[in-house]
C-alpha positions in Angstrom: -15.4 -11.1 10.4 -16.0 -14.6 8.8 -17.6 -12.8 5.6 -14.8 -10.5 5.8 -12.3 -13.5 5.7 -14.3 -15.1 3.1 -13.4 -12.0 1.1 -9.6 -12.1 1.1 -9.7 -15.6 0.0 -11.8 -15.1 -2.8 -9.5 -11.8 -3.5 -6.1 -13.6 -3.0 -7.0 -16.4 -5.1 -3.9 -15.9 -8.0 -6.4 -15.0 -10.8 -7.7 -12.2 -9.0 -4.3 -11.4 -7.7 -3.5 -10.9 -11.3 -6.5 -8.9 -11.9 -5.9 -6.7 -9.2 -2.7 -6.0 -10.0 -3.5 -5.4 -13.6 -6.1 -2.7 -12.7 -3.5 -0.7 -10.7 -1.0 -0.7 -13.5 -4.1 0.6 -15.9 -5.1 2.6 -13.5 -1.7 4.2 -12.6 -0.9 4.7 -16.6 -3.9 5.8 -17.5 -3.8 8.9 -14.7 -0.7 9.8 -15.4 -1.3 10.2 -19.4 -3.3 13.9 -19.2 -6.4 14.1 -20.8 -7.4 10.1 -20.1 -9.2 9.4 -16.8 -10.3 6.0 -14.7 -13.5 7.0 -16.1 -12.4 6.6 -19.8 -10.2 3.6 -19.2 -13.5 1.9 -17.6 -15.3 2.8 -20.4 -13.0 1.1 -23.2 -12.6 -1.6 -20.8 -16.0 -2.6 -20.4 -17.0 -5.1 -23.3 -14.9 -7.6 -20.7 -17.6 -7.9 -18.7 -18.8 -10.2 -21.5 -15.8 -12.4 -21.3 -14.7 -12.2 -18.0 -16.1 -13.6 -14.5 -18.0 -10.6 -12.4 -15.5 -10.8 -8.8 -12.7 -10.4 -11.5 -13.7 -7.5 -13.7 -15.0 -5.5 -10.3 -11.8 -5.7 -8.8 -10.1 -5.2 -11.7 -12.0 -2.0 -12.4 -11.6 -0.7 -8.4 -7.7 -0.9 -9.2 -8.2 1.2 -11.9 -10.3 3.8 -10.1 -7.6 3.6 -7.1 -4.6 3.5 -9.3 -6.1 6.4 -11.6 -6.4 8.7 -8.6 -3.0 8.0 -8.1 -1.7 8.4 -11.5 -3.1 12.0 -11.7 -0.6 13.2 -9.2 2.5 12.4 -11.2 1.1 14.6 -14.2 0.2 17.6 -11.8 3.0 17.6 -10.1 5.3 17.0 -13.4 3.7 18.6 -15.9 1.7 20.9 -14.0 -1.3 19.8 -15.9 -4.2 18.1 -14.0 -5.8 15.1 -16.2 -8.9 15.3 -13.5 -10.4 18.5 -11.6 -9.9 16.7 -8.4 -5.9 17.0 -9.3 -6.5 20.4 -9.3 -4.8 21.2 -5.8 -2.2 18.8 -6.3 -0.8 20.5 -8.8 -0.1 23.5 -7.2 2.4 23.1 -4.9 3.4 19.6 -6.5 4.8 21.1 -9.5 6.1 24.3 -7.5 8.5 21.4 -5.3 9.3 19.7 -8.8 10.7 22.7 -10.0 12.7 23.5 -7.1 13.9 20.0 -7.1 11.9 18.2 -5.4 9.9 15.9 -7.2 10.8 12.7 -5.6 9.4 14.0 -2.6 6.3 15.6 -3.9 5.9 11.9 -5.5 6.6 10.0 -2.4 4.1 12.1 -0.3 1.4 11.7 -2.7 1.9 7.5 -3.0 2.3 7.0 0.9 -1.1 9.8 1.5 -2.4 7.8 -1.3 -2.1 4.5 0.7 -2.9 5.7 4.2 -6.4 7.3 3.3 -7.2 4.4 0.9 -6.5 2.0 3.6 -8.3 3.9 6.7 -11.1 4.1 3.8 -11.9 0.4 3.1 -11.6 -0.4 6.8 -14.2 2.3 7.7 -16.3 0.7 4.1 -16.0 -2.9 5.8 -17.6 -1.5 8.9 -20.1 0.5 7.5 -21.6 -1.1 4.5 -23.3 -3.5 6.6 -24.6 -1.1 9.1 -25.9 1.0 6.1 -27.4 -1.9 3.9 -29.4 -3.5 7.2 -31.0 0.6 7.2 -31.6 0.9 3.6 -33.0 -2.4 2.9 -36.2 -1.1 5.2 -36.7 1.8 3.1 -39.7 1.6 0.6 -40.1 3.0 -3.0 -41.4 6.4 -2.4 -38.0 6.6 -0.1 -35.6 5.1 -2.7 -37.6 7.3 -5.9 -36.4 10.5 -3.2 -33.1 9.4 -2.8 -32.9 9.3 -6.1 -33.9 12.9 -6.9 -32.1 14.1 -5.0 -29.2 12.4 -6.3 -30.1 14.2 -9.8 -30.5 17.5 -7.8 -27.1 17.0 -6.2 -25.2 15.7 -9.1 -26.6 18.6 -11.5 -25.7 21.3 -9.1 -21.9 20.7 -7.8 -21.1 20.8 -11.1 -19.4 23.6 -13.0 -20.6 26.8 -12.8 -24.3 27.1 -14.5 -27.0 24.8 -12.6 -28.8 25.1 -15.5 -26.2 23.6 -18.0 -25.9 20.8 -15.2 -30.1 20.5 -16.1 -29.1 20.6 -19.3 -27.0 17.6 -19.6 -29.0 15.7 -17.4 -32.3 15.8 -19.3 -30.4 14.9 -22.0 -29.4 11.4 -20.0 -32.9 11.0 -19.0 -34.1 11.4 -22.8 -31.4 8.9 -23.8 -32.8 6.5 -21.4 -36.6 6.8 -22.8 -35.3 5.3 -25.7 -37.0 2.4 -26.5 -39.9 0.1 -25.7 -39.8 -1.1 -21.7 -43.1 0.2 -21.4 -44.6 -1.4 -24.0 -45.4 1.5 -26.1 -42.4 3.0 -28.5 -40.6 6.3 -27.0 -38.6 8.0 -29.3 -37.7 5.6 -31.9 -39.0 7.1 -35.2 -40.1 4.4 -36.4 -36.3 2.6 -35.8 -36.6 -0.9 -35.1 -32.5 -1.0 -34.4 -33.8 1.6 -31.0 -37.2 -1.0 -30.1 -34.4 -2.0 -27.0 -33.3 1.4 -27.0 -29.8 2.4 -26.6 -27.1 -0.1 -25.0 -25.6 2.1 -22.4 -21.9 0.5 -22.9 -22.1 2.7 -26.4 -23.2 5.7 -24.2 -20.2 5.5 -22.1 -17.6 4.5 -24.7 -19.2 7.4 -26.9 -19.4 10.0 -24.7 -15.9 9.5 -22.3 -13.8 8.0 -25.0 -14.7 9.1 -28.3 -15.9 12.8 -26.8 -12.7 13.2 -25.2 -10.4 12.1 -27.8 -12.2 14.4 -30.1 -12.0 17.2 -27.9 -8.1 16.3 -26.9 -7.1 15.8 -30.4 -8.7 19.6 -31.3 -6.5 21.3 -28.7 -3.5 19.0 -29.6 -1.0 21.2 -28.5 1.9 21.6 -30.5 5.4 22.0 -28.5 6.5 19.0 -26.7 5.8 18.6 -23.6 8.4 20.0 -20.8 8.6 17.2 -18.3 10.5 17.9 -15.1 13.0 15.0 -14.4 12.1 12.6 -11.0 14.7 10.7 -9.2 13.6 7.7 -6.8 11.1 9.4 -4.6 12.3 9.3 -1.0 11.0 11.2 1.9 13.7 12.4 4.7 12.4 12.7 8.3 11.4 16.2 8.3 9.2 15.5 5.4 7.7 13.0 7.5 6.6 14.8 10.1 5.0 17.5 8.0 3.2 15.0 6.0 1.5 12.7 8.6 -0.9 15.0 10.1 -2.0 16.1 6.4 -2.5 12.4 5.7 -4.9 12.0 8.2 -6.8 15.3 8.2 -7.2 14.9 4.5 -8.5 11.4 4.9 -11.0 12.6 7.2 -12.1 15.2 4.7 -12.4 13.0 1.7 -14.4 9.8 2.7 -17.3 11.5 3.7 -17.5 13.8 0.6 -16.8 10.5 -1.7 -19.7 8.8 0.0 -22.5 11.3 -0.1 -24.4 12.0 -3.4 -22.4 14.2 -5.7 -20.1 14.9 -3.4 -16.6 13.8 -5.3 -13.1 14.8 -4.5 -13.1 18.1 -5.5 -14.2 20.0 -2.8 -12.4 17.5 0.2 -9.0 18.4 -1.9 -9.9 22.8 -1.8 -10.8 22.1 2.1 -7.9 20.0 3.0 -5.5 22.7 1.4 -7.1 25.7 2.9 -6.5 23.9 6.2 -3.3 22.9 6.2 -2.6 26.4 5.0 -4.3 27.9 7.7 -2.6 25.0 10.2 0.6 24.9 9.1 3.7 26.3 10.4 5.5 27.4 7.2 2.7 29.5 6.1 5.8 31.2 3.4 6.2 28.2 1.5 2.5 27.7 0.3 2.6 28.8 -3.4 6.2 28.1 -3.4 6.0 24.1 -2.8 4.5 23.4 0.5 4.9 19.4 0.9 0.9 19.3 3.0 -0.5 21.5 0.2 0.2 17.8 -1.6 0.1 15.6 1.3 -3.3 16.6 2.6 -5.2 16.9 -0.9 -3.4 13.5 -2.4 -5.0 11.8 0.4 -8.7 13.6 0.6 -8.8 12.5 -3.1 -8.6 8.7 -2.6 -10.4 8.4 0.6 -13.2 10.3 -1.8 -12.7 7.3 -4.1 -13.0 4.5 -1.0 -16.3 6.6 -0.1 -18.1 6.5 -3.1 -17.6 2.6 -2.6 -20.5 3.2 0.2 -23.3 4.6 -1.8 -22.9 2.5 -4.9 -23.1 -0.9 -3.1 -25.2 0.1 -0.8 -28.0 2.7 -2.6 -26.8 1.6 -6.0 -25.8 5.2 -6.6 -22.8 6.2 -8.0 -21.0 9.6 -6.9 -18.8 10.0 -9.7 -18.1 9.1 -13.1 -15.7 5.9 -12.6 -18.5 5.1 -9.8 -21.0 5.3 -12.8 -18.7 2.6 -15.0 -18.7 0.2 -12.1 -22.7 0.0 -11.9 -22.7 0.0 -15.4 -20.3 -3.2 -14.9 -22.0 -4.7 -12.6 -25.6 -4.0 -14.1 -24.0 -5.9 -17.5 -23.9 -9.3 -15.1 -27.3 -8.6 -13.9 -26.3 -7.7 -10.5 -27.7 -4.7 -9.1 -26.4 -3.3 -6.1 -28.7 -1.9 -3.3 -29.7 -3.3 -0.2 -29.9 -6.6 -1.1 -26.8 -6.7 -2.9 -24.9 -7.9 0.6 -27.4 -10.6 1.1 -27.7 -11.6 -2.4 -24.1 -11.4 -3.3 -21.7 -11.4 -0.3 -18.9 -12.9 -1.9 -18.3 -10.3 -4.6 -19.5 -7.4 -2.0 -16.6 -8.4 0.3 -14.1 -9.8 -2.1 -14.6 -6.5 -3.1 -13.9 -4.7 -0.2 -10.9 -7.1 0.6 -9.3 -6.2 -2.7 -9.2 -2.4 -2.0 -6.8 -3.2 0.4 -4.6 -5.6 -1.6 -5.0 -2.4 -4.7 -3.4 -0.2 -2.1 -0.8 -2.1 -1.1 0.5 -3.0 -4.5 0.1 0.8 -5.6 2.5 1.5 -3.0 4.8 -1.5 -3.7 4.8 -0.5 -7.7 4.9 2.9 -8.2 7.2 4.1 -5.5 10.2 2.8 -7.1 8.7 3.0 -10.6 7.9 6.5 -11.0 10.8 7.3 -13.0 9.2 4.5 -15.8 5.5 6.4 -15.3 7.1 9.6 -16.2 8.5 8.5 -19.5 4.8 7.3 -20.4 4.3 11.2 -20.7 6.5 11.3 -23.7 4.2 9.1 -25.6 3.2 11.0 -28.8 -0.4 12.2 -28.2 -1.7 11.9 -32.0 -0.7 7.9 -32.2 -2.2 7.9 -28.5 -5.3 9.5 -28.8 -5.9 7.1 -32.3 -5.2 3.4 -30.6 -7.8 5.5 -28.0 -10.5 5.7 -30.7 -9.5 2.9 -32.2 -10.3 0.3 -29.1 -13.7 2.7 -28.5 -14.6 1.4 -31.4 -13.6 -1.7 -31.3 -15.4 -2.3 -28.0 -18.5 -0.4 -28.6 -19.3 -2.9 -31.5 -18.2 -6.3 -29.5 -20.9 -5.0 -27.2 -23.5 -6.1 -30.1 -22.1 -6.9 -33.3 -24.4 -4.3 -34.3 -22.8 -1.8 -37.4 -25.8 0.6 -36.1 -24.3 0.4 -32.9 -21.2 2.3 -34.8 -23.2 5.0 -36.2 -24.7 5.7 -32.8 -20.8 6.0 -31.0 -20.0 8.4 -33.6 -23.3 10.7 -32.8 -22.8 10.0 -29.2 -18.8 11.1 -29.6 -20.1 14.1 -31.4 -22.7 14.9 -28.6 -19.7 14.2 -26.0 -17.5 16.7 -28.2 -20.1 19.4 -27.9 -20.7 19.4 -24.5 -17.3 20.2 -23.6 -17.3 22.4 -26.0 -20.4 24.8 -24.3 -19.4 23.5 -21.0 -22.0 21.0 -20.4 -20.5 18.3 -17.6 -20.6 15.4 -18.5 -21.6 13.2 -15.4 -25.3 14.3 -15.3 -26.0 12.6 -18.6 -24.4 9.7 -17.4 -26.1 9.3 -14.1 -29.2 10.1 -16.4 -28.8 7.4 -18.4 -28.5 4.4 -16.0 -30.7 5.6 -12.9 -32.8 6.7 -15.0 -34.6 3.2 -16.1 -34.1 2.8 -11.9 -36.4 6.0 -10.9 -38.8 5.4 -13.6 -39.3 1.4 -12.2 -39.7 3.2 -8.7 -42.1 5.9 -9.3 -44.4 3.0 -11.0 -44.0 0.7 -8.4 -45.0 3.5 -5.6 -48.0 4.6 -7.7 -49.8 0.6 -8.4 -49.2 -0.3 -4.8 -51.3 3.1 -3.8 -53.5 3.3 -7.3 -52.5 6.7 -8.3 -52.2 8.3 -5.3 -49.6 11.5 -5.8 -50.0 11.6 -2.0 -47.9 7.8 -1.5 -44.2 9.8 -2.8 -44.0 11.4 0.2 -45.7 9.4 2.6 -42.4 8.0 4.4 -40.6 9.6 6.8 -37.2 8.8 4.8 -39.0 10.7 1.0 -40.0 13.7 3.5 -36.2 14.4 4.9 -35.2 14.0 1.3 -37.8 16.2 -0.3 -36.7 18.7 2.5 -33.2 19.1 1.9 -34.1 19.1 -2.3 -36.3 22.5 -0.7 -33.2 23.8 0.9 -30.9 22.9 -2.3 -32.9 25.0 -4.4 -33.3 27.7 -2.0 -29.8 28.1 -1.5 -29.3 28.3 -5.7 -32.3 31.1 -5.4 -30.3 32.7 -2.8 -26.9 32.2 -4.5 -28.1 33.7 -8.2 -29.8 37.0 -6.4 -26.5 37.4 -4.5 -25.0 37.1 -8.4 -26.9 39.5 -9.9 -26.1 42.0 -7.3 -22.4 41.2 -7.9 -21.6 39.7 -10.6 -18.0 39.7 -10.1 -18.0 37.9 -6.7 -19.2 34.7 -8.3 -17.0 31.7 -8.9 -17.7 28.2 -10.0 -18.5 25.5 -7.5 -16.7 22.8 -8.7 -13.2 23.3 -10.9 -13.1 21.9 -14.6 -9.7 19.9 -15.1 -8.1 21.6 -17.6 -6.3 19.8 -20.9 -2.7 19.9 -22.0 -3.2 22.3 -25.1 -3.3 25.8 -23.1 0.2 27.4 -23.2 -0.8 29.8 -19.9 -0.5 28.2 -16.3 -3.5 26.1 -16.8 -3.6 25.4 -12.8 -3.3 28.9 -11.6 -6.3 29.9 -14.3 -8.6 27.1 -12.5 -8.3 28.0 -9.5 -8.5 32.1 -10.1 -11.8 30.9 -12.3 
């Protein structure tokens, strides 16, 4: 509790006050503009970290991640277009209410839902991180080398619909991350001594989020302005109310433990809420037709998802999603690297941290409730002059990270790469994970092997590395199982995990995800 205090001070000190309430207002602009993401806005932002003190920029950035979540619902439920696959859901009966005049309310479910999970998500965080860091911090290097395939195994596979594009992208991170000489010995440098450090992972992110999806965006620009649906003050009467709260709290419970295992994301807590309170609720007639807990359950499963993937990060030093991957990336550029010791080591940030969430909540409710009239005219912001100032900053912050004019040259083949792989379909969170826990899984694997000189037999002599190893065994089995089923009919297979969709497609871009 004293810790926890500690924490709100250092929060509500005015500078970081200020940060915090910067990073909502990114964070909430940055969601609502479709095709840019908390993922991308973390990217761009990141040459800060050189210029900025650590408890700052993280809580900065944990606004953004929070305020992006919320952001995505005002452009699924105005535009019908989902900037993130975890909007998905949203949009469906969001935009049905806005069109039958009810967008306030489809807002105002989505802010409050927003706030309730977040909030029951940090309190469960302050009492778990703790609890989980004291059981980590016993676990050896075979254990945490495990953990960390199976992160690999469980990031490559929820995503999209061919596991073996998923491989794909991800042995692409892991060859990124060879680059250079940490062994000692060169690894794919050819004979470049600009790649003897091998390739700062700031440019990775900026190249492959930003510059990968402004390329992609601007080349399904689409044409026709955009149809936005007007929103008056969002207010919620009493019978929305009492349809909403149960939602809230259901999808809460779905979210947070999806956002804190590996992989696990807000995706599939959003499908589950929705087919529940379908299947719970007592206006079965409306769902399709604007169903205020087909948004009130899946708004709030998606940012308890973002409070749980706090758990993992500071506690394992994985990261469960893409704006998760930023903020190690963040905290790695300060030399900080969370794990177990991360709570003994740094227990100001860690619950300064965790305090913040709370204070980000709060002022997301405060500040977009009666300003989401203003955060619908952001919509109408031409996309060609948007997407340049997006490529120009990318730039500008991928060089800052170096001064290196190589540096340049490698953001423009990374944005390339980052264009290509959503052009075949490759996701692009494997390569990302690749890249940074890479290094990590290498530095394990070596340590497990000098302490038991060579022996193979060490990886799996914990108890911990043999659960892990076990349910990597049942993963693969149950893609074995899943691609016979496949073949024998092809037409009953459907992706795992949606794709979020762009604004360029002239069909019903929501209905097509989910039929897909």
């Amino acid at each position: 509790m004293d810790l926890l205090l500690e924490g709100f001070q250092t929060a509500l000190t005015p500078e970081n006050l200020l940060f915090a309430l910067i990073g909502v207002m990114l964070g909430t602009a940055v969601g609502v503009l479709p095709g840019i993401g908390p993922a991308m806005a973390l990217a761009l932002l990141l040459p800060m970290t050189y210029s900025v003190g650590v408890d700052s920029a993280i809580i900065m950035f944990a606004g953004i991640y929070y305020g992006g979540m919320y952001g995505g619902s005002t452009t699924s439920i105005l535009l019908n277009t989902p900037g993130e696959s975890s909007s998905v859901i949203t949009a469906i009966e969001g935009n049905k209410m806005a069109k039958s005049g009810r967008a306030a309310q489809a807002l105002a479910t989505a802010a409050i839902g927003s706030f309730v999970a977040g909030t029951i998500g940090t309190v469960l965080l302050w009492v778990l991180v703790p609890r989980v860091a004291d059981i980590v911090v016993t676990l050896g290097a075979p254990s945490y080398f495990a953990v960390m395939v199976l992160a690999f195994f469980a990031v490559t596979m929820v995503l999209g619909s061919s596991k073996l594009r998923g491989f794909i992208s991800l042995f692409l991170g892991l060859g990124i991350a060879l680059v250079g000489t940490a062994t000692g010995q060169a690894r794919l440098t050819f004979g470049n001594a600009q790649l003897a450090d091998g390739i700062d992972v700031v440019v990775v992110a900026v190249g492959i989020f930003a510059i990968g999806e402004a390329l992609w965006v601007a080349a399904h620009l689409r044409r026709k302005p955009l149809e936005i649906i007007p929103v008056g003050q969002p207010w919620m009467s009493k019978d929305d109310w009492r349809r909403s709260w149960k939602p809230w709290l259901r999808g809460t419970a779905f979210g947070f433990p999806f956002g804190a295992v590996p992989a696990g994301g807000a995706e599939v807590p959003t499908f589950l809420s929705y087919a529940t309170e379908k299947k719970l609720s007592k206006h079965p007639e409306e769902f399709g037709r604007g169903a205020i807990e087909g948004v009130a359950g899946p708004e709030a499963a998606n940012n308890a998802s973002a409070a749980g993937t706090m758990l993992p990060l500071l506690t394992l030093g994985l990261p469960t999603t893409a704006t998760a991957t930023i903020m190690l990336l963040a905290l790695q550029s300060y030399g900080i690297q969370p794990g177990p010791q991360l709570l003994t080591n740094e227990p100001a940030l860690v619950w300064g941290l965790l305090a913040s969430l709370v204070i980000a909540n709060a002022l997301l409710l405060v500040i977009n409730l009666p300003m989401a009239p203003l955060w619908a005219k952001l919509l109408q912001i031409p996309r060609p002059q948007l997407y340049a100032g997006i490529l120009f900053f990318a730039t500008l912050g991928a060089y800052t990270a170096n001064f290196e004019p190589f540096d340049l040259a490698l953001l423009v083949a990374l944005g390339l790469l980052g264009l290509a792989m959503r052009r075949f379909g490759l996701p692009v969170l494997p390569l990302i994970v690749g890249v940074i826990l890479g290094p990590a899984m290498e530095l394990q694997l070596t340590t497990a092997l000098q302490i038991s000189d060579g022996d193979l037999g060490t990886l799996w002599s914990e108890p911990v590395a043999v659960a892990v190893y076990a349910v990597i065994a049942l993963m693969l089995l149950a893609m074995a199982v899943g691609a016979v089923r496949g073949r024998r009919n092809p037409s009953a297979t459907t992706p795992t995990t949606p794709t979020a969709t762009d604004e360029n497609d002239d069909t019903d871009e929501t209905e097509e995800l989910v039929n897909r």
